[in-house]
py3Dmol code that shows the C-alpha trace and the ligand (Angstrom):
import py3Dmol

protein = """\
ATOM      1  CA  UNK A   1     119.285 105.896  91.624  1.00  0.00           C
ATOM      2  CA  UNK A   2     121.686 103.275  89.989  1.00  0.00           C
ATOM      3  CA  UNK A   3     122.787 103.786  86.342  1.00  0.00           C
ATOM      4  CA  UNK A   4     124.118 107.583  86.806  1.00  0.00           C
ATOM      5  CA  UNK A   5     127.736 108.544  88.125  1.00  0.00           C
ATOM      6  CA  UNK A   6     128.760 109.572  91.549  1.00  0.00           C
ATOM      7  CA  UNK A   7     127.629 113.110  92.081  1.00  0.00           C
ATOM      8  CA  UNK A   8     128.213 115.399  95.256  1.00  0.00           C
ATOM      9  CA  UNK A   9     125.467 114.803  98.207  1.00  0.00           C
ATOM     10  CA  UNK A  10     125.543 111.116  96.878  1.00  0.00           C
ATOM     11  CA  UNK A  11     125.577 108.387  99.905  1.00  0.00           C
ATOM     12  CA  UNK A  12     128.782 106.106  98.694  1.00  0.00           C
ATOM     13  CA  UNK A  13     129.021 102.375 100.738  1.00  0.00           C
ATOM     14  CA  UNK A  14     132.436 101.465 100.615  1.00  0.00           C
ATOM     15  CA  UNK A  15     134.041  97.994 100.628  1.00  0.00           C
ATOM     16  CA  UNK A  16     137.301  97.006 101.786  1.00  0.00           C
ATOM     17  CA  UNK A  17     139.560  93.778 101.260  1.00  0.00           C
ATOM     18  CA  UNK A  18     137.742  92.113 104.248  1.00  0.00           C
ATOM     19  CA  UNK A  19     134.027  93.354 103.415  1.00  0.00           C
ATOM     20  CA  UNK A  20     133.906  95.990 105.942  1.00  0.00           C
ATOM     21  CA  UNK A  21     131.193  98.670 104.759  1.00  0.00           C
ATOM     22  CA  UNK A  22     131.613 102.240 105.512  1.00  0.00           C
ATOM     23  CA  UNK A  23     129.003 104.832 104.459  1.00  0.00           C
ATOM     24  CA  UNK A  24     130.180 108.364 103.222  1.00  0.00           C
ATOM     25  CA  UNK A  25     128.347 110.893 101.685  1.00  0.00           C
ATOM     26  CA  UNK A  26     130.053 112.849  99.052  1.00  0.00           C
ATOM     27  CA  UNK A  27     130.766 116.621  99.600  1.00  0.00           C
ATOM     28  CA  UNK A  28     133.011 119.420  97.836  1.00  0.00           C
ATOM     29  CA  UNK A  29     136.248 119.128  99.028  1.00  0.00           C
ATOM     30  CA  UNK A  30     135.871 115.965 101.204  1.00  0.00           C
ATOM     31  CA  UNK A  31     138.170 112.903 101.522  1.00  0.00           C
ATOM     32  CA  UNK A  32     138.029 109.323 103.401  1.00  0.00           C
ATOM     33  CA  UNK A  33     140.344 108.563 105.812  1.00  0.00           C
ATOM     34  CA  UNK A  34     141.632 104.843 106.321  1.00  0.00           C
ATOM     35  CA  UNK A  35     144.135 103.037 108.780  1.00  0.00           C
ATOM     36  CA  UNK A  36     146.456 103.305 105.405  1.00  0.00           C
ATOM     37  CA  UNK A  37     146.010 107.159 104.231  1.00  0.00           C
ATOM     38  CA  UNK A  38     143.545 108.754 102.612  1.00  0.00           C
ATOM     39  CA  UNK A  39     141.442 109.768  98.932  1.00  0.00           C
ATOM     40  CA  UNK A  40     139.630 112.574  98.143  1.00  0.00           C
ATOM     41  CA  UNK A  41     135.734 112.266  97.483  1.00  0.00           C
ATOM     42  CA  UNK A  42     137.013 113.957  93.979  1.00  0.00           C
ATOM     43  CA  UNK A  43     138.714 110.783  92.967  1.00  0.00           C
ATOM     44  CA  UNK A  44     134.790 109.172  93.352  1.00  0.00           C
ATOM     45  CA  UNK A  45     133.104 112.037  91.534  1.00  0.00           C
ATOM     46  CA  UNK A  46     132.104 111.515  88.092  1.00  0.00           C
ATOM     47  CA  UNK A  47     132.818 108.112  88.366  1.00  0.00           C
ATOM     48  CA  UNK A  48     130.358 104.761  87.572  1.00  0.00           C
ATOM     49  CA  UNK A  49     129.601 102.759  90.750  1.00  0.00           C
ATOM     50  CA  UNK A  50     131.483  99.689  90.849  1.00  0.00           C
ATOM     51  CA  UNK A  51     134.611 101.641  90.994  1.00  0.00           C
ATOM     52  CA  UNK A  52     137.663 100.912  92.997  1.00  0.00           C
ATOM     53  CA  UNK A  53     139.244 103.890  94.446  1.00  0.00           C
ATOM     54  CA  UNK A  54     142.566 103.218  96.594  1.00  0.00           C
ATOM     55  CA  UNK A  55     144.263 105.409  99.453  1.00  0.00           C
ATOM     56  CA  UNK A  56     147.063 107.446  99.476  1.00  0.00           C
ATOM     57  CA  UNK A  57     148.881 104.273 101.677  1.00  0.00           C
ATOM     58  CA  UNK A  58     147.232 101.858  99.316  1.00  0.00           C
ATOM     59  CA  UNK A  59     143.906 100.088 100.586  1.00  0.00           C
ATOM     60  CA  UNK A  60     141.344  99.441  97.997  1.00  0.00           C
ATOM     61  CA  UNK A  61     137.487  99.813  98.351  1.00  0.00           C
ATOM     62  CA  UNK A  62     134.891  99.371  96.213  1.00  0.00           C
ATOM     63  CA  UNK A  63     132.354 102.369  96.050  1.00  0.00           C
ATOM     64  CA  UNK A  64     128.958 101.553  95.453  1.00  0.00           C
ATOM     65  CA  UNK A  65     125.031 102.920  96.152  1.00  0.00           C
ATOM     66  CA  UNK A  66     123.818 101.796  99.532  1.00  0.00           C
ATOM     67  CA  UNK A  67     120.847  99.525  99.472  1.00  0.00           C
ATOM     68  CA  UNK A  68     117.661  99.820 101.624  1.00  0.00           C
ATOM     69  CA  UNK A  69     119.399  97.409 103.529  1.00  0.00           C
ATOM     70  CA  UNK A  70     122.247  98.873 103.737  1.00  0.00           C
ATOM     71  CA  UNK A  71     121.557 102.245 104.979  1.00  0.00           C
ATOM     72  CA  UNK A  72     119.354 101.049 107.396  1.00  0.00           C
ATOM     73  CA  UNK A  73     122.557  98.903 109.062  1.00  0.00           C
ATOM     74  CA  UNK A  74     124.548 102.053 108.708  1.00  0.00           C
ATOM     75  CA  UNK A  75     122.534 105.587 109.142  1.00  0.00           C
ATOM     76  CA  UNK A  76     122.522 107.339 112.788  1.00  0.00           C
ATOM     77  CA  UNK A  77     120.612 105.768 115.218  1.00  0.00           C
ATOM     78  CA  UNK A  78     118.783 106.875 118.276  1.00  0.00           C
ATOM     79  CA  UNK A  79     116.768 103.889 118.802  1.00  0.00           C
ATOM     80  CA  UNK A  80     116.933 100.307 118.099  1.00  0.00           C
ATOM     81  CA  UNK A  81     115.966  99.499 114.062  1.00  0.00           C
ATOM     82  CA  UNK A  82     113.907  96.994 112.711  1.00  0.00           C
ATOM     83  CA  UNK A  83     116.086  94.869 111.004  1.00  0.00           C
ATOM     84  CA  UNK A  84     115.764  94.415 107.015  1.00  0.00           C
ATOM     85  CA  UNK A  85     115.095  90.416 107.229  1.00  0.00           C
ATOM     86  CA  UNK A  86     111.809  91.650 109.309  1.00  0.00           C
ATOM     87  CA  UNK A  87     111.102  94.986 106.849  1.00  0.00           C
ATOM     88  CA  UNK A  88     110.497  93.161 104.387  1.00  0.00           C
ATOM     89  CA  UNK A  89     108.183  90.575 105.643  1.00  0.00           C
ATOM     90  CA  UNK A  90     106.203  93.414 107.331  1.00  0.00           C
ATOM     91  CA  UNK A  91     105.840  94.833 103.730  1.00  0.00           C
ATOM     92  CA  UNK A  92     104.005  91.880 102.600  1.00  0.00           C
ATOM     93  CA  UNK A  93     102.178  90.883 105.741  1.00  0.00           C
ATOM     94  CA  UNK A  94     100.640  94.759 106.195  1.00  0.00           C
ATOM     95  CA  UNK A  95     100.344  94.194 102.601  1.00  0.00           C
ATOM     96  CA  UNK A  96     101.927  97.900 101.458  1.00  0.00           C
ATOM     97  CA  UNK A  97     101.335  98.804  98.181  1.00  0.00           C
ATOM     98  CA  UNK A  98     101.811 102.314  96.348  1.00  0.00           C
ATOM     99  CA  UNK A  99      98.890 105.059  97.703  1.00  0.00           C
ATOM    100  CA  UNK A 100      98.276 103.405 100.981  1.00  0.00           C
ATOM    101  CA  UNK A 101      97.469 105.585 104.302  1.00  0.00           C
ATOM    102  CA  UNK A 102      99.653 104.070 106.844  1.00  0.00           C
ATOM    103  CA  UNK A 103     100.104 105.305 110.753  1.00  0.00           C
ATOM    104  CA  UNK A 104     103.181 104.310 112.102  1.00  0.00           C
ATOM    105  CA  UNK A 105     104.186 104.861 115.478  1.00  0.00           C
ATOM    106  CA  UNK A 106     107.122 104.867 117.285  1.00  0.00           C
ATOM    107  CA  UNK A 107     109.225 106.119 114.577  1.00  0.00           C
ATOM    108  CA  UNK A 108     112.319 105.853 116.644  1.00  0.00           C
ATOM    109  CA  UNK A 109     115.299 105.835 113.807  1.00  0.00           C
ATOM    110  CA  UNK A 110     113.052 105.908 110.971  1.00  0.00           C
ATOM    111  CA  UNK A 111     114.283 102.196 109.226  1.00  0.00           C
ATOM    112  CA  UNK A 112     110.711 101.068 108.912  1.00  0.00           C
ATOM    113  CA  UNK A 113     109.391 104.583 108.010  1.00  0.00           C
ATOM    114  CA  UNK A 114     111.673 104.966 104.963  1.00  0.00           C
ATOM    115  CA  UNK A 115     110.661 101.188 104.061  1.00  0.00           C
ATOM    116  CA  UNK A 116     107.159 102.152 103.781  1.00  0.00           C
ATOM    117  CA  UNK A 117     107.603 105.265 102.208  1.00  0.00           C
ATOM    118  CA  UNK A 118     109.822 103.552  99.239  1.00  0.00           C
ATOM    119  CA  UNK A 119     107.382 101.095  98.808  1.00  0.00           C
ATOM    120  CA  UNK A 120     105.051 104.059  97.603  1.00  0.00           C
ATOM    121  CA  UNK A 121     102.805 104.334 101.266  1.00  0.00           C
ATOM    122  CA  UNK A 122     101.992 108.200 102.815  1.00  0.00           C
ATOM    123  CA  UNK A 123     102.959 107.383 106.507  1.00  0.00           C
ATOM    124  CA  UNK A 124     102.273 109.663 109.243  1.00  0.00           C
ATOM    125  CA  UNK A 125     104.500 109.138 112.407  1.00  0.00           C
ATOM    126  CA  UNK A 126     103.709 109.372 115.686  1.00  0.00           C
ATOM    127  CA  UNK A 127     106.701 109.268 118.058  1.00  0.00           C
ATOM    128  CA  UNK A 128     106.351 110.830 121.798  1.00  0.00           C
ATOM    129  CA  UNK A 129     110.752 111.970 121.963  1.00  0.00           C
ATOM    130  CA  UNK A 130     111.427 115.039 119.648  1.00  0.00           C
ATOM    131  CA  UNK A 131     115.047 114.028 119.013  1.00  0.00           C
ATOM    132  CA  UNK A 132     114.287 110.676 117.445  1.00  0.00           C
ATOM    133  CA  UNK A 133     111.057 112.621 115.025  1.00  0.00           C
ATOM    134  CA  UNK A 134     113.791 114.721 113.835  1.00  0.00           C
ATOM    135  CA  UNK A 135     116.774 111.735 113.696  1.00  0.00           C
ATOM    136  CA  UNK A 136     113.520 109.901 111.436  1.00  0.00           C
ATOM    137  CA  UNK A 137     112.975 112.921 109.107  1.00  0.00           C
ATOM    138  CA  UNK A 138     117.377 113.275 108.600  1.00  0.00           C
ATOM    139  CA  UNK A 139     117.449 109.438 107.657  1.00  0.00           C
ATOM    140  CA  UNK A 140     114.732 109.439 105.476  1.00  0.00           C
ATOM    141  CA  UNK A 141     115.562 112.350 103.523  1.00  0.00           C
ATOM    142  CA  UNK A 142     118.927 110.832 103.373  1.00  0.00           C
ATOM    143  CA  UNK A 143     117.779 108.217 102.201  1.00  0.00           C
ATOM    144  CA  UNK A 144     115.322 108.958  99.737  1.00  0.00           C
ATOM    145  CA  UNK A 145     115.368 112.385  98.848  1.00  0.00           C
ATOM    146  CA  UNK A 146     113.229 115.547  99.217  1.00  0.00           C
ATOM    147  CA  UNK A 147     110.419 114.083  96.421  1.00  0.00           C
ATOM    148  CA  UNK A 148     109.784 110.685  98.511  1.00  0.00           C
ATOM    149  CA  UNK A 149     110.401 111.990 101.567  1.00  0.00           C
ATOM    150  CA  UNK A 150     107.276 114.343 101.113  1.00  0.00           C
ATOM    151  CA  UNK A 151     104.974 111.271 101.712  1.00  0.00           C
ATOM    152  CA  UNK A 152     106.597 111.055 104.982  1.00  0.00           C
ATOM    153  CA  UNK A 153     105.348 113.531 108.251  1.00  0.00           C
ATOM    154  CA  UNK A 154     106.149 112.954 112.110  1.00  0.00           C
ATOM    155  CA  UNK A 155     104.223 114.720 115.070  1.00  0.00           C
ATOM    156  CA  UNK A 156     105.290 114.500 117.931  1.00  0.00           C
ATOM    157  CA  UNK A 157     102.793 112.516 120.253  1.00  0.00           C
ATOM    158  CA  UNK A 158     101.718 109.697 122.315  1.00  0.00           C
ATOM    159  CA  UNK A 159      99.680 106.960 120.498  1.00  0.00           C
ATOM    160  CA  UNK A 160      98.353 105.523 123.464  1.00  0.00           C
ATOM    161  CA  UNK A 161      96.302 108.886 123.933  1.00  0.00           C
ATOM    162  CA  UNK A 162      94.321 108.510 120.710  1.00  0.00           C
ATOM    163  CA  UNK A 163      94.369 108.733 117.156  1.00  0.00           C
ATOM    164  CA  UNK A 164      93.138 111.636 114.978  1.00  0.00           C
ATOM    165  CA  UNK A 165      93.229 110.373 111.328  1.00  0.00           C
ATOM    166  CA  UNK A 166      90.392 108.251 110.271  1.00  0.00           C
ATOM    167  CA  UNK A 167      90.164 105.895 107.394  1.00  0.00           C
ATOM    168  CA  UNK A 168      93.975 104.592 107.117  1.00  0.00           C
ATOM    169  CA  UNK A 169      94.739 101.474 105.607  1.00  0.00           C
ATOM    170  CA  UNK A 170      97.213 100.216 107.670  1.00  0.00           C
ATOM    171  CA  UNK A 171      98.453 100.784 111.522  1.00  0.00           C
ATOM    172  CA  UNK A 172     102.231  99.479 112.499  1.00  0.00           C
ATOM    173  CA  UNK A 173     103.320  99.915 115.807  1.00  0.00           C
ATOM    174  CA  UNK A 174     106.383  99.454 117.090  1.00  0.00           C
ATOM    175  CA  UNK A 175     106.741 100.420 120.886  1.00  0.00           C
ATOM    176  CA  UNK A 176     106.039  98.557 124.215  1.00  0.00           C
ATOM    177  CA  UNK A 177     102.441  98.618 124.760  1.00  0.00           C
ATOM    178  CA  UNK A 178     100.502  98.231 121.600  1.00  0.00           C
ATOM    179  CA  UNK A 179      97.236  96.273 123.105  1.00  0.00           C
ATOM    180  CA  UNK A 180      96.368  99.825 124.246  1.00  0.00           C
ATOM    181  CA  UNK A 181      96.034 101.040 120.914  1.00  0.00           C
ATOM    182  CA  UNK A 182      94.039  98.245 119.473  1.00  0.00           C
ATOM    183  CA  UNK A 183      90.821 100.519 120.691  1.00  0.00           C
ATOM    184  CA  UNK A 184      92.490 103.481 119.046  1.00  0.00           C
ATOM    185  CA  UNK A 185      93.297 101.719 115.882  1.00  0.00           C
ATOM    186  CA  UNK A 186      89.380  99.997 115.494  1.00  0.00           C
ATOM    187  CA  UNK A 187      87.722 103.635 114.663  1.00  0.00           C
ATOM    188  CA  UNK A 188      90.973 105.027 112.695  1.00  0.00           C
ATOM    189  CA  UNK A 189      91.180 102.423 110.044  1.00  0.00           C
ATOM    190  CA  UNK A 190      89.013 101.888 107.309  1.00  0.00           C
ATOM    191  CA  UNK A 191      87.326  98.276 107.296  1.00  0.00           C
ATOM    192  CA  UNK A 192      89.626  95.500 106.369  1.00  0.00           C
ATOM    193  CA  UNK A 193      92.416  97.620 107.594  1.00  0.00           C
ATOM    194  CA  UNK A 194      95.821  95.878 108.680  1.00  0.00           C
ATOM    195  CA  UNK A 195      97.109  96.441 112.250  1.00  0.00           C
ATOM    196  CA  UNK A 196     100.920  95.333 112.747  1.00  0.00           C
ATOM    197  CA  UNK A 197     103.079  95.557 115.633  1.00  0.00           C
ATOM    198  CA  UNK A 198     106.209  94.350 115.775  1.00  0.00           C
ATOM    199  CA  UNK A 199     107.539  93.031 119.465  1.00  0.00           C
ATOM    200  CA  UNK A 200     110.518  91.573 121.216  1.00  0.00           C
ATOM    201  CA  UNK A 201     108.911  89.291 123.838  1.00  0.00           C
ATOM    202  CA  UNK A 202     106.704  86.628 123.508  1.00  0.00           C
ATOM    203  CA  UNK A 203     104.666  87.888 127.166  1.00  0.00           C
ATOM    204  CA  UNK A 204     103.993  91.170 124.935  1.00  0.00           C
ATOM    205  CA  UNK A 205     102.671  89.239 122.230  1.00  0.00           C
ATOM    206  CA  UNK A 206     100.308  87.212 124.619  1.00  0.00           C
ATOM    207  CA  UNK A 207      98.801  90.368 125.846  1.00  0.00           C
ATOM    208  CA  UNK A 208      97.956  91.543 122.552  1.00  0.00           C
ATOM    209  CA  UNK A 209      96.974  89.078 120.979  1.00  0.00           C
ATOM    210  CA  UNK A 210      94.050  88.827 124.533  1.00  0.00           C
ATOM    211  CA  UNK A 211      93.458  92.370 123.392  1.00  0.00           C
ATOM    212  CA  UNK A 212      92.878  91.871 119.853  1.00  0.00           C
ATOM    213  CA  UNK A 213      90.193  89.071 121.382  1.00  0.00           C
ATOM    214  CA  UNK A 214      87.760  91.577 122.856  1.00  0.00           C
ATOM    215  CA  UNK A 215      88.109  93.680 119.871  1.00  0.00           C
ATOM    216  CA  UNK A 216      86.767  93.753 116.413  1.00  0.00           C
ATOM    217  CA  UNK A 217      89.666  92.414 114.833  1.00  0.00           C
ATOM    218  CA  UNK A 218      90.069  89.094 113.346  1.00  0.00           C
ATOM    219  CA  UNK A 219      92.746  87.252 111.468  1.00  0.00           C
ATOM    220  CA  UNK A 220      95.046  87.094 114.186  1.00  0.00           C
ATOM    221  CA  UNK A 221      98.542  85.952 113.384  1.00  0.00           C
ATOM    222  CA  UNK A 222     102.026  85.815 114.661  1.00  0.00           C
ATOM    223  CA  UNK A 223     104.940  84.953 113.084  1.00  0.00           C
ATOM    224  CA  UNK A 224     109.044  84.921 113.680  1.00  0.00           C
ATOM    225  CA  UNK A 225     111.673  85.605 110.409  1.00  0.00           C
ATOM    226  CA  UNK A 226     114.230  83.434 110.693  1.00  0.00           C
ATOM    227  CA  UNK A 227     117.064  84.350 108.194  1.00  0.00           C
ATOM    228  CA  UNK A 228     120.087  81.987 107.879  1.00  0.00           C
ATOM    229  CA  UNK A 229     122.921  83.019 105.408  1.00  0.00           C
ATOM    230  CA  UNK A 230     125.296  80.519 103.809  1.00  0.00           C
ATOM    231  CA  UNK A 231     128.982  80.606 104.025  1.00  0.00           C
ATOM    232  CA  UNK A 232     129.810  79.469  99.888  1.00  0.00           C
ATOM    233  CA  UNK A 233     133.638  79.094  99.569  1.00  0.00           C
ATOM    234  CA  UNK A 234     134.987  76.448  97.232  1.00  0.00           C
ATOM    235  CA  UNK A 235     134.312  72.770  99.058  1.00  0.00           C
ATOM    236  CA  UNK A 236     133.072  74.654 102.380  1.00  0.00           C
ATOM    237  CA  UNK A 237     129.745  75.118 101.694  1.00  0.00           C
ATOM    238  CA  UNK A 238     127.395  75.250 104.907  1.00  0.00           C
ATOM    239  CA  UNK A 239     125.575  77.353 107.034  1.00  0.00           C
ATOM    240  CA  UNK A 240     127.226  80.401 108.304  1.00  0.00           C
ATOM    241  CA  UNK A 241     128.552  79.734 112.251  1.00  0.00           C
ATOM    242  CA  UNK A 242     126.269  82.295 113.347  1.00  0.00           C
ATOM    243  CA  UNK A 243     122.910  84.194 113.046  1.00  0.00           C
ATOM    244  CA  UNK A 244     120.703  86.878 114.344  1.00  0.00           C
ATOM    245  CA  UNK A 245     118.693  84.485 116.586  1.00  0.00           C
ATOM    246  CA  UNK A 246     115.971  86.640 117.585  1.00  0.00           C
ATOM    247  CA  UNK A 247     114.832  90.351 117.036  1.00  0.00           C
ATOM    248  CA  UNK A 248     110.991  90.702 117.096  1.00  0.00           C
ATOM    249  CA  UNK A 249     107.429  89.227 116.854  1.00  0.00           C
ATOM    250  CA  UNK A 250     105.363  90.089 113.953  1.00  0.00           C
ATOM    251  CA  UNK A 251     101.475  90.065 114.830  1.00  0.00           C
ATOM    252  CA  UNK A 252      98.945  91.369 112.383  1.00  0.00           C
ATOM    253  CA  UNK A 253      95.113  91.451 112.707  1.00  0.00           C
ATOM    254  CA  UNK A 254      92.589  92.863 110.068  1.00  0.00           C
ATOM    255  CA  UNK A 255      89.528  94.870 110.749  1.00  0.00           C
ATOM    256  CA  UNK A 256      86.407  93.513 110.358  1.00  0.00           C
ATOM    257  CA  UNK A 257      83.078  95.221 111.079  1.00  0.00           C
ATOM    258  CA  UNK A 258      81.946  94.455 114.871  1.00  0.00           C
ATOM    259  CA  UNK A 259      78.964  92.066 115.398  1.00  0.00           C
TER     260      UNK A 259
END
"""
ligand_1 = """\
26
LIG
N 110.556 101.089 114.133
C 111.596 102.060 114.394
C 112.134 101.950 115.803
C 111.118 102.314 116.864
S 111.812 102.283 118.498
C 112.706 101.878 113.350
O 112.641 100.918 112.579
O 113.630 102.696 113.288
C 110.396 102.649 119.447
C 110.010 104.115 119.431
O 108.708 104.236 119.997
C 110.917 105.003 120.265
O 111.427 106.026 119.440
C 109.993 105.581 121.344
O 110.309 106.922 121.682
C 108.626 105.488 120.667
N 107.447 105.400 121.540
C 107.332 104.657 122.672
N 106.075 104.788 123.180
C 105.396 105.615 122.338
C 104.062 106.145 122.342
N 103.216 105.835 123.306
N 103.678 106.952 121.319
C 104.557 107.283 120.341
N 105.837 106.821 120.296
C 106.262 106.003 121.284
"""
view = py3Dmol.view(width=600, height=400)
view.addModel(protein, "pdb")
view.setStyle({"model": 0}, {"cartoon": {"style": "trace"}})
view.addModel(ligand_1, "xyz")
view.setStyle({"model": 1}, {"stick": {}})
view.zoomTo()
view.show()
C-alpha cells in the first residue's frame, strides 16, 4: 500500500546511482550491506517512500514499494516466470476481472498466480513439484499479504490426469503439454469459459492449436508481446540497443457448447 510510511515486514526496492534494484524486506534490527558500508533498516523505518537513505561509506539509494513488476523480477525463483510485459496482456486476453474462478496450473514461482489474484480472481493451483507449491504460496503472501493471499490455494497434482472443479471461468496453463488438457478443461469450465496457455515454441503452439480443432472450443487465437523500451536522454532519443526478443506464445480459446 503506497501513501503510509515504511513499517517493519515492509518489502523496500532500492535504487542506486546506476539504477540497480535490490529488494529488502524490513526487519527489527536489520541493515543493508553495500560495496561502500552499510545502513540500518531503522534509518528506513518511519520514513515516506521516496526517501534517500545513504551508507555508512556513502552510496545513496532510493527506497521505494516494489511494483507487481517489480517483485516479480526480483522474488525467489524455482522456475522460470512469466514476464510482466506478457502478465498483463494475459489479464486482458483471459479477460480477469474481480470474483472470477480461475485454474491455473503449473504454478511454478507463482508470478502469474499473484497477478491473478491482485486483479481480484480466486485461483486454484495445480502444480505436480511440492517445492515450487510452497515457493508460490511464500511469494504470494509476500507479495500481497495474508487477506489477498486467501483467494489463492495450490494442490499438489498433475493436470494432465484430470480436473475436479467444475464451472470455472477461466483455465491458464503454463507447462509443456497443454493440448492434453483441452479435454480436461471442456467439462471444468462453465460455457464461454477462457482457456489460456502460455508457450515458448511455436511447434507447441501448432499442436494445440490441432487440439483445440477437435474440441469444442472456438475463438482460437495466438498472439506474441513485443515490448520495446526507449532510451530518452537529452538529443539521444531512440530505441533502447536491446530487448527481450522472445519469451512465450499466448493462445486463448473460449468454450462454446459442442454441436
Ligand atoms: N507461470 C509460472 C511458471 C510456471 S513454470 C510463473 O509465472 O511463475 C511451469 C510449472 O509447471 C513448473 O513448476 C512445473 O513443475 C509445472 N508442471 C509441469 N507439468 C505439470 C503438470 N502436468 N501438472 C501440474 N504442474 C505441472
Amino acid at each position: 500500500m503506497s501513501g503510509r510510511p515504511f513499517a517493519v515486514g515492509d518489502r523496500v526496492l532500492l535504487l542506486d546511482r546506476k539504477d540497480r534494484r535490490y529488494l529488502v524486506t524490513l526487519i527489527d534490527g536489520g541493515a543493508f550491506h553495500s560495496h561502500a558500508g552499510f545502513f540500518h533498516h531503522a534509518d528506513l523505518i518511519g520514513q515516506d517512500e521516496g526517501c534517500q537513505v545513504r551508507t555508512t561509506g556513502g552510496a545513496a539509494y532510493i527506497a521505494i514499494r516494489p511494483t507487481l513488476a517489480d517483485f516479480v523480477l526480483k522474488m525467489p525463483r524455482g522456475a522460470q516466470v512469466i514476464y510482466p510485459k506478457d502478465l498483463g496482456a494475459i489479464l486482458l486476453l483471459a479477460d480477469i476481472f474481480p470474483g472470477a474462478r480461475v485454474l491455473e496450473a503449473g504454478v511454478g514461482s507463482g508470478a502469474l498466480s499473484m497477478t491473478l489474484v491482485r486483479a481480484g480472481a480466486h485461483v486454484t493451483g495445480y502444480e505436480i513439484r511440492p517445492d515450487f507449491a510452497a515457493r508460490a504460496q511464500e511469494n504470494v503472501l509476500a507479495m500481497l499479504g495474508a487477506d489477498d493471499s486467501a483467494r489463492f490455494s495450490v494442490t499438489e497434482r498433475d493436470i494432465y490426469e484430470g480436473i475436479d472443479e467444475t464451472g470455472l471461468d477461466r483455465i491458464l496453463l503454463d507447462l509443456p503439454e497443454p493440448w492434453r488438457v483441452v479435454k480436461h478443461a471442456a467439462s471444468a469450465l462453465a460455457p464461454g469459459g477462457i482457456l489460456l496457455a502460455y508457450l515458448p515454441t511455436i511447434i507447441q503452439v501448432a499442436q494445440l492449436r490441432e487440439a483445440l480443432v477437435d474440441s469444442p472450443f472456438a475463438m482460437a487465437e495466438t498472439l506474441e508481446v513485443l515490448h520495446r523500451g526507449w532510451h530518452v536522454e537529452g538529443q539521444s532519443v531512440r530505441p533502447d540497443h536491446r530487448m527481450v526478443a522472445h519469451t512465450g506464445f499466448l493462445t486463448t480459446a473460449r468454450l462454446i457448447q459442442a454441436s
